[in-house]
N, C-alpha and C positions, 0 to 999 in steps of 0.2 A: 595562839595555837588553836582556835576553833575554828571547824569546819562549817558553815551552813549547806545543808543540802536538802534539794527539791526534789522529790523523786517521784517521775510519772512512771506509772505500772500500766506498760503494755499488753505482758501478758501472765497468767497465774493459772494456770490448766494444771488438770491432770485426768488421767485418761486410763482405760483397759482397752487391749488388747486382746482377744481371744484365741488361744490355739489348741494345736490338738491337745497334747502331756500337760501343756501348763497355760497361764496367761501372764502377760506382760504389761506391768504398771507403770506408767510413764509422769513425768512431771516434766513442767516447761518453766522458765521463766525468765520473763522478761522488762528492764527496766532503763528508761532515761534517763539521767540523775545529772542538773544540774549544781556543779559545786560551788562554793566561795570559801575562799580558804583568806585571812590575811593576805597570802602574797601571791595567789593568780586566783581567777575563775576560768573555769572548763566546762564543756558538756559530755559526760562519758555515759556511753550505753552497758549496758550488763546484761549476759545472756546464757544461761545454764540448762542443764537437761540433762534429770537422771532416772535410768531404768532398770528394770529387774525384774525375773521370771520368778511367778512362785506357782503353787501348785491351786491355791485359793485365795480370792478377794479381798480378804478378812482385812477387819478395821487396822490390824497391827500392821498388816504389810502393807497398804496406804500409808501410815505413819513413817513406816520406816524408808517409802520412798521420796515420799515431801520432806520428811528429814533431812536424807541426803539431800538433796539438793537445794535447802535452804544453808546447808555446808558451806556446800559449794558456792553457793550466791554470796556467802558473808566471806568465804577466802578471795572472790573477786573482789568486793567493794574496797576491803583492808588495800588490796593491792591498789585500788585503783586512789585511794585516798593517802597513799606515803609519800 
């Protein structure tokens, strides 16, 4: 029941946006993950992206948006690995 997995990291951003009321924190990510599982090998891609408007840059609200979207990155892989 083990998996081995190879996982090339495309891409790992994250970014500000500027606007007028607020600014928008963005995160990307992106990866190739070849699997081998006992009974196939596959190559599956993974690709996430989460954003969110706050009022300031602040360390906490980077956290909170690389957060989510390392969520999000780990409820894809689960899917992509049952």
């Amino acid at each position: 029941d083990t998996f081995v997995v190879d996982a090339n990291i495309e891409k790992f951003w994250a970014w500000m946006n500027p606007g007028f009321a607020s600014i928008t924190l963005s995160t990307e990510i992106s990866t190739e993950l070849d699997i081998k599982s006992p009974s196939d090998n596959s190559k599956e891609k993974i690709y996430v992206k989460a954003a969110d408007s706050f009022q300031l840059g602040t360390e906490s609200n980077w956290i909170e948006v690389i957060n989510q979207a390392l969520r999000l990155y780990v409820d894809g892989l689960k899917a992509k690995l049952k």
